[in-house]
C-alpha beads as a LAMMPS data file, in Angstrom:
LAMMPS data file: protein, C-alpha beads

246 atoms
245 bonds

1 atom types
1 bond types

-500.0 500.0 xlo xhi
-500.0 500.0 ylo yhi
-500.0 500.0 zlo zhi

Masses

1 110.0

Atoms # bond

1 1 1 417.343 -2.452 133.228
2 1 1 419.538 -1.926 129.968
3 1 1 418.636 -5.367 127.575
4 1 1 421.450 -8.045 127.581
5 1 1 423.367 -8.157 124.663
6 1 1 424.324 -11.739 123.174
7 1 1 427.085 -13.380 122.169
8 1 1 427.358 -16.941 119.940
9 1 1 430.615 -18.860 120.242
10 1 1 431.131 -21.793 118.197
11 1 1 432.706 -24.701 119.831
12 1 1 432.086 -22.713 123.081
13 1 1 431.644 -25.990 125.393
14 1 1 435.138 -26.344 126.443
15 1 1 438.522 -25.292 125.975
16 1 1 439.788 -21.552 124.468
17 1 1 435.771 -21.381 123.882
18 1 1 434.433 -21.766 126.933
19 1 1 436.686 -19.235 128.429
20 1 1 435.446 -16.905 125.533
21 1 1 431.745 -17.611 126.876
22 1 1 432.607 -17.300 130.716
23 1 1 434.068 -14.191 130.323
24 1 1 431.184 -12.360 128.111
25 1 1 428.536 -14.336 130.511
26 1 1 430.643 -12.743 133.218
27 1 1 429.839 -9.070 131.477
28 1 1 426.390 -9.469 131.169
29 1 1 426.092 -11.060 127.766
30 1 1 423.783 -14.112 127.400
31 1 1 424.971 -16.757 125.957
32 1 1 424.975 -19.374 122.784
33 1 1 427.148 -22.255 122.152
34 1 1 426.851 -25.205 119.614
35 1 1 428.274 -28.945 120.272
36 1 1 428.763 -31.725 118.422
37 1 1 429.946 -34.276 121.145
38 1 1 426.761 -35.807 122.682
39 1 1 429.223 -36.594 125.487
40 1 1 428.940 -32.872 126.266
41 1 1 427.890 -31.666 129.063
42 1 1 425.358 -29.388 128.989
43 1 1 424.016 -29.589 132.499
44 1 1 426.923 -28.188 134.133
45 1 1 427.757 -25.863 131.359
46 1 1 423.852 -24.072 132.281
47 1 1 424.886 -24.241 136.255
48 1 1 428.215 -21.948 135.505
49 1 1 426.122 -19.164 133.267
50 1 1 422.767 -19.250 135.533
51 1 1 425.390 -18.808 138.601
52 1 1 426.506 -15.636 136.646
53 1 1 422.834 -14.999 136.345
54 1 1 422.768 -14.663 132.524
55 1 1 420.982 -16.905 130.124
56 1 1 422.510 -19.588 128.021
57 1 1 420.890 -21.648 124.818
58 1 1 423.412 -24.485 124.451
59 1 1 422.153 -26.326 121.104
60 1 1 423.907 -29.553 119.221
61 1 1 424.302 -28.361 115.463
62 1 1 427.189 -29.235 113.764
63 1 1 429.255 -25.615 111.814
64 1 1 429.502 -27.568 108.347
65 1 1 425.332 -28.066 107.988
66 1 1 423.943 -25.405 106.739
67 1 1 420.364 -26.492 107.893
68 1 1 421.501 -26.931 111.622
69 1 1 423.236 -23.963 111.738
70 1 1 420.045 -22.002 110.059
71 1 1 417.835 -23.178 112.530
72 1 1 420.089 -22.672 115.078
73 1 1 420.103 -18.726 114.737
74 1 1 416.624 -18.963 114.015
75 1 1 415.916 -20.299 117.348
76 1 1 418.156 -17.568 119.080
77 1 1 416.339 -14.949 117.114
78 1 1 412.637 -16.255 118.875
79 1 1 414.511 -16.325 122.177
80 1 1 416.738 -13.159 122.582
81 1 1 415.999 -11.382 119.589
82 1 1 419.239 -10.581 118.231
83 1 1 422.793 -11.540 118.095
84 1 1 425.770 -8.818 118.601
85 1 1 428.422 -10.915 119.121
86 1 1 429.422 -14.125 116.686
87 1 1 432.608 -15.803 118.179
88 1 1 433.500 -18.281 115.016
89 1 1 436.076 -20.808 117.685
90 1 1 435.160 -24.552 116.276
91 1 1 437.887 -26.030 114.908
92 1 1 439.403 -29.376 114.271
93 1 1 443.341 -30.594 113.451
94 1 1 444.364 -33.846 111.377
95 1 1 447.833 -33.403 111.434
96 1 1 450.172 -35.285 108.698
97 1 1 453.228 -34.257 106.999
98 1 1 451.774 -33.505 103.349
99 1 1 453.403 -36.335 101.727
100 1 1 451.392 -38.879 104.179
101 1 1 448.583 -36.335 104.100
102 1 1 445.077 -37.603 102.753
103 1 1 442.020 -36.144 101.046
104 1 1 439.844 -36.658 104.113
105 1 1 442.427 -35.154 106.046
106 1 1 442.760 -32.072 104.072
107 1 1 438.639 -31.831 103.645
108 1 1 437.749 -32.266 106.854
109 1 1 439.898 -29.362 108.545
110 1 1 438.532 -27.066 105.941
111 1 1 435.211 -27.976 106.149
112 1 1 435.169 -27.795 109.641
113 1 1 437.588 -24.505 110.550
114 1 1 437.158 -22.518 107.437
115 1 1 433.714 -23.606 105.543
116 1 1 432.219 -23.739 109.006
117 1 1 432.927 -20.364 109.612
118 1 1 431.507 -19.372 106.159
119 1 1 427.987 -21.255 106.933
120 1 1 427.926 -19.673 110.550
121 1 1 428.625 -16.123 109.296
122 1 1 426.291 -16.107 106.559
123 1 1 423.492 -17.375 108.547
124 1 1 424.348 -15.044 111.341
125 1 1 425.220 -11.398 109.264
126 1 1 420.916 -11.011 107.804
127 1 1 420.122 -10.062 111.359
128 1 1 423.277 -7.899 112.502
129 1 1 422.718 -6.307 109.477
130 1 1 418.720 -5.519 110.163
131 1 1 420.072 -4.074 113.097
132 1 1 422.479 -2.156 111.873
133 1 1 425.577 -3.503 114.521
134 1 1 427.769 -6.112 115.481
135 1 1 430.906 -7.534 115.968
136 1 1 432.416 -10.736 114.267
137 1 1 435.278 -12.478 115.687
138 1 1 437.000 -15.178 113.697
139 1 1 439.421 -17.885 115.542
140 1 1 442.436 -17.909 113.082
141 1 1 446.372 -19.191 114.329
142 1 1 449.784 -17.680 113.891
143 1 1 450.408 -20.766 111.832
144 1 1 447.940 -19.579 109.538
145 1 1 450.330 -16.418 109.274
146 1 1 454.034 -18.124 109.197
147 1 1 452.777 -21.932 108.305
148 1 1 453.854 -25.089 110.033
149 1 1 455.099 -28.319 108.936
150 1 1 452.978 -31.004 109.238
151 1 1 450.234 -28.828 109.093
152 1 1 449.478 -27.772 105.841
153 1 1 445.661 -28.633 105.972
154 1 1 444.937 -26.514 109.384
155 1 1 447.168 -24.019 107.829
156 1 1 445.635 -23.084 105.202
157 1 1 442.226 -23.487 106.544
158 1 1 443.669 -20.178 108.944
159 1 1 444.780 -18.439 106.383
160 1 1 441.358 -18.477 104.584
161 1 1 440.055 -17.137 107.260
162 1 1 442.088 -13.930 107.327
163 1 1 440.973 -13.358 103.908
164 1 1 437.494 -14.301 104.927
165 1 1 437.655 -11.802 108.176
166 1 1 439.047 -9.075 105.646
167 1 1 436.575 -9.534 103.019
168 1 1 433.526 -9.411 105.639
169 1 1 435.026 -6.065 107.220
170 1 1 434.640 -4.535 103.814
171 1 1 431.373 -6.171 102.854
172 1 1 429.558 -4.802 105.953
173 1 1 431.649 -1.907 107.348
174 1 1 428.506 0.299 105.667
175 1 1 426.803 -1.474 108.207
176 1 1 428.162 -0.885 111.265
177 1 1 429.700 -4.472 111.524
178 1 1 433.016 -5.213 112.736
179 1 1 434.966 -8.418 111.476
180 1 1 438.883 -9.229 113.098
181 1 1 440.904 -12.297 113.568
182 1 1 442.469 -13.351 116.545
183 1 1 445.575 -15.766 115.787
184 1 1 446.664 -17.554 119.134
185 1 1 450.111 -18.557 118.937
186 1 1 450.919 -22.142 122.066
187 1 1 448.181 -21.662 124.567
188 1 1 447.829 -23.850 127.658
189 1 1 445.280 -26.548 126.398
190 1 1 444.671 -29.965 127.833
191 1 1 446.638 -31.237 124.657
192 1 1 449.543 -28.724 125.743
193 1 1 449.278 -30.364 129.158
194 1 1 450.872 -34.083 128.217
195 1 1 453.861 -32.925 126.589
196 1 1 457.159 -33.384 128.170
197 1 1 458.896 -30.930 130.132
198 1 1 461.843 -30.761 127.026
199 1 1 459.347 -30.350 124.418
200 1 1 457.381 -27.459 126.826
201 1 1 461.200 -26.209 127.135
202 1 1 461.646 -26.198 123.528
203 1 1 458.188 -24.699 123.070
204 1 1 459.137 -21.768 125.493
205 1 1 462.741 -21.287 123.526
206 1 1 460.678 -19.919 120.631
207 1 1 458.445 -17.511 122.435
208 1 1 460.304 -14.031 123.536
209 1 1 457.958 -14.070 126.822
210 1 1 458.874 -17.377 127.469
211 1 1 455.622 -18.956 128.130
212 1 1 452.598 -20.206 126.593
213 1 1 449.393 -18.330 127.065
214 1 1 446.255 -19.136 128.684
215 1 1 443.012 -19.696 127.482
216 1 1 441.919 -16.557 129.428
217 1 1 444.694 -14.450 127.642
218 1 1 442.755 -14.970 124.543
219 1 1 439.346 -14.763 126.166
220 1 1 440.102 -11.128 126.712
221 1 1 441.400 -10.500 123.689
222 1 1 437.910 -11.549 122.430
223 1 1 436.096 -9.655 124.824
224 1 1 437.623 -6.628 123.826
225 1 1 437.052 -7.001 120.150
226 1 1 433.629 -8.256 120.730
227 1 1 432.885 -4.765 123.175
228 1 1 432.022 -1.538 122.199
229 1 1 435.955 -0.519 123.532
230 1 1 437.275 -1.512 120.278
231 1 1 434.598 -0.127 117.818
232 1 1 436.975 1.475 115.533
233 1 1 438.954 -1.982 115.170
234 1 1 437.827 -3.746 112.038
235 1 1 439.553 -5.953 109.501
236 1 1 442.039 -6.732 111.478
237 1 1 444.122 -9.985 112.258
238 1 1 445.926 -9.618 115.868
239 1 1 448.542 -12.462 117.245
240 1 1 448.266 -13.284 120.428
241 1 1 451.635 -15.542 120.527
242 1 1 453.855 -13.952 123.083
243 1 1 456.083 -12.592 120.183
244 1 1 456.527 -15.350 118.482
245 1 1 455.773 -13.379 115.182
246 1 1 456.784 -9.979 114.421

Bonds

1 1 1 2
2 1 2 3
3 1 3 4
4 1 4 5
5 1 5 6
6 1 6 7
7 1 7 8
8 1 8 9
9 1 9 10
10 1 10 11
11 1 11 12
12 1 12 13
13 1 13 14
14 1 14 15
15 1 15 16
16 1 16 17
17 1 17 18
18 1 18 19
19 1 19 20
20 1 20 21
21 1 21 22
22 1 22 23
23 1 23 24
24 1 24 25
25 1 25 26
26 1 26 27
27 1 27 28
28 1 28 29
29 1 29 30
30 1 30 31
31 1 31 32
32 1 32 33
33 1 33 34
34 1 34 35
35 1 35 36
36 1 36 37
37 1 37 38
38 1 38 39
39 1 39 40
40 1 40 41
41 1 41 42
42 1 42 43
43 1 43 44
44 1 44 45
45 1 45 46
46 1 46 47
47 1 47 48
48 1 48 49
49 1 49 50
50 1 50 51
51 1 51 52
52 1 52 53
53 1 53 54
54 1 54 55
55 1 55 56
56 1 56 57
57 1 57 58
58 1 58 59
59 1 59 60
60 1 60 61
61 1 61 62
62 1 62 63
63 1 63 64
64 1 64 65
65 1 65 66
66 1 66 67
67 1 67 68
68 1 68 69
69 1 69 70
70 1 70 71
71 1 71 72
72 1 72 73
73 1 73 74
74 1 74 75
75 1 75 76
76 1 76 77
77 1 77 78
78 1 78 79
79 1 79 80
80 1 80 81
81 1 81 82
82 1 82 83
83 1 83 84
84 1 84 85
85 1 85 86
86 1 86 87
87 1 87 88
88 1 88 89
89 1 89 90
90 1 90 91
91 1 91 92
92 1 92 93
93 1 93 94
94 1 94 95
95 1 95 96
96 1 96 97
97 1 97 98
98 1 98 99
99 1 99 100
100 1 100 101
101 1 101 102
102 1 102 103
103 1 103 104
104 1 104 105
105 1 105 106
106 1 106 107
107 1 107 108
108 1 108 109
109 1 109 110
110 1 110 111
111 1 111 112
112 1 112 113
113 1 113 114
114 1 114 115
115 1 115 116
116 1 116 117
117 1 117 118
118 1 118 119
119 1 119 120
120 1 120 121
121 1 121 122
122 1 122 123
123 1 123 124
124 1 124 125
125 1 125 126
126 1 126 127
127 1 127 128
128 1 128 129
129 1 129 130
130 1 130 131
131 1 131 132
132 1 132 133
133 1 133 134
134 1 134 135
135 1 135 136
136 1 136 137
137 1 137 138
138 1 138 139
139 1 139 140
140 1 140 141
141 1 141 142
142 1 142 143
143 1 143 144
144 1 144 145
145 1 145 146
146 1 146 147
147 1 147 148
148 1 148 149
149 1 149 150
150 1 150 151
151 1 151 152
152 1 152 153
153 1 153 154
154 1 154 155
155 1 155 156
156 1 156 157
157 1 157 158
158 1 158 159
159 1 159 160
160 1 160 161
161 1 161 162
162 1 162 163
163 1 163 164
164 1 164 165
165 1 165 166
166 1 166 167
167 1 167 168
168 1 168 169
169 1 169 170
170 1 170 171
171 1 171 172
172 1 172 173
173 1 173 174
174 1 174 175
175 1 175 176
176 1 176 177
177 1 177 178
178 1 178 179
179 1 179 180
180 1 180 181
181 1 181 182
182 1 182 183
183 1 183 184
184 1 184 185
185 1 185 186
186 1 186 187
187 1 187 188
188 1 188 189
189 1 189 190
190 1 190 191
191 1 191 192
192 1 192 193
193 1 193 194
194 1 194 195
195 1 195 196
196 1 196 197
197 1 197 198
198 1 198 199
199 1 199 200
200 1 200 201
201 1 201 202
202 1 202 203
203 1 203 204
204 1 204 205
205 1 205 206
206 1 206 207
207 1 207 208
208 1 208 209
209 1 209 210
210 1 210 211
211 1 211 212
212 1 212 213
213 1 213 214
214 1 214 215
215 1 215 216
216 1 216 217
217 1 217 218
218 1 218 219
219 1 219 220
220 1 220 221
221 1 221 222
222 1 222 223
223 1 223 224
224 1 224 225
225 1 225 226
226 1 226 227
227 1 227 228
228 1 228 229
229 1 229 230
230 1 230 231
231 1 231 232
232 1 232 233
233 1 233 234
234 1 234 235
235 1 235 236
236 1 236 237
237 1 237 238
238 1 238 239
239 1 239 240
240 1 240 241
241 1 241 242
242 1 242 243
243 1 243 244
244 1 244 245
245 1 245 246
């Protein structure tokens, strides 16, 4: 039997993440994720991937400490040997309008979406490039493309990573490693799920499908960047939005 390949998605316990994980586990891969939220829970997330009879490390380590993170891929290494797939997803918001906007705000969405994504990376590339493949897959946002108001700190934060994911494809292209962005545009999220049916209206006025996507939508997107059906994809950013932005 062919060996597993694996893929490590950050923030992979719930939401867009999760669906990322699902659908590898449900291609074979075997499975990392990170948490921060010791109200997690990592029982059931081992039930769904053993049921799809792939193996899963779920570990606590937190994207913006270097150490964690370190021994967090070390740990992987001992267990599966490898890593093919990186999946950078974690990401926080602290939305203000940049007048009311503070510091910690602005900080703390870097660290976390951008930074983060930086520590995981570097600690991840030293064995992809040993083995001479793999296939990096950074979580950016079409508001990291067009901007948004009120978002200024999460903005940017997806714009650096575009310039991150570009910068990797060139660093390690020699090397047989990929590195795209996928920007979601409104996707169904249990945030999405308490607006109002005006503001959902208003939402769907700006998308040319008129609809938000689904968590799945992007999962596939993923997939396929993460597979060997899109190996001659790299540096790329690709919106998944509906047609919001063109």
């Amino acid at each position: 039997m062919e060996e597993r390949k694996v893929a490590f998605i950050t923030g992979g316990s719930r939401g867009i993440g999760k669906e990322v994980a699902l659908k590898f586990a449900d291609n074979g891969y075997n499975i990392v994720i990170n948490y921060v939220s010791d109200k997690t829970d990592t029982k059931g997330l081992e039930k769904e991937f053993t049921k799809r009879g792939v193996e899963a490390l779920i570990i606590k380590a937190d994207v913006t400490n270097t150490e964690q993170i370190e021994n967090l891929v070390k740990e992987v290494i001992e267990k599966f040997g490898k890593i093919d797939v990186l999946v950078n997803n974690a990401g926080v918001t602290k939305d203000n309008l940049l007048m009311r906007m503070s510091e910690e705000e602005f900080d703390k969405v870097v660290e976390v979406n951008l930074k983060g994504t930086f520590i995981v990376t570097k600690a991840v590339i030293k064995y992809m490039m040993k083995k001479r493949s793999g296939s990096i897959i950074n979580l950016s946002s079409v508001v990291g493309v067009a901007g948004n108001a009120g978002q200024a700190n999460y903005s940017a934060s997806k714009a650096g990573i575009i310039g991150f994911t570009k910068s990797v494809a060139k660093e390690l292209a020699s090397r047989n490693i990929r590195a795209n962005a996928v920007a979601p545009g409104f996707i169904e999220t249990d945030m999405t799920a308490v607006l109002s049916d005006s503001v959902k209206e208003n939402i769907h006025n700006q998308i040319p499908l008129k609809r938000m996507g689904s968590a799945k939508e992007v999962a596939n997107l993923i997939y396929f960047l993460g597979s060997d059906e899109s190996s001659y994809i790299t540096g790329q950013t690709i919106n998944i939005d509906g047609g919001m932005l063109m």
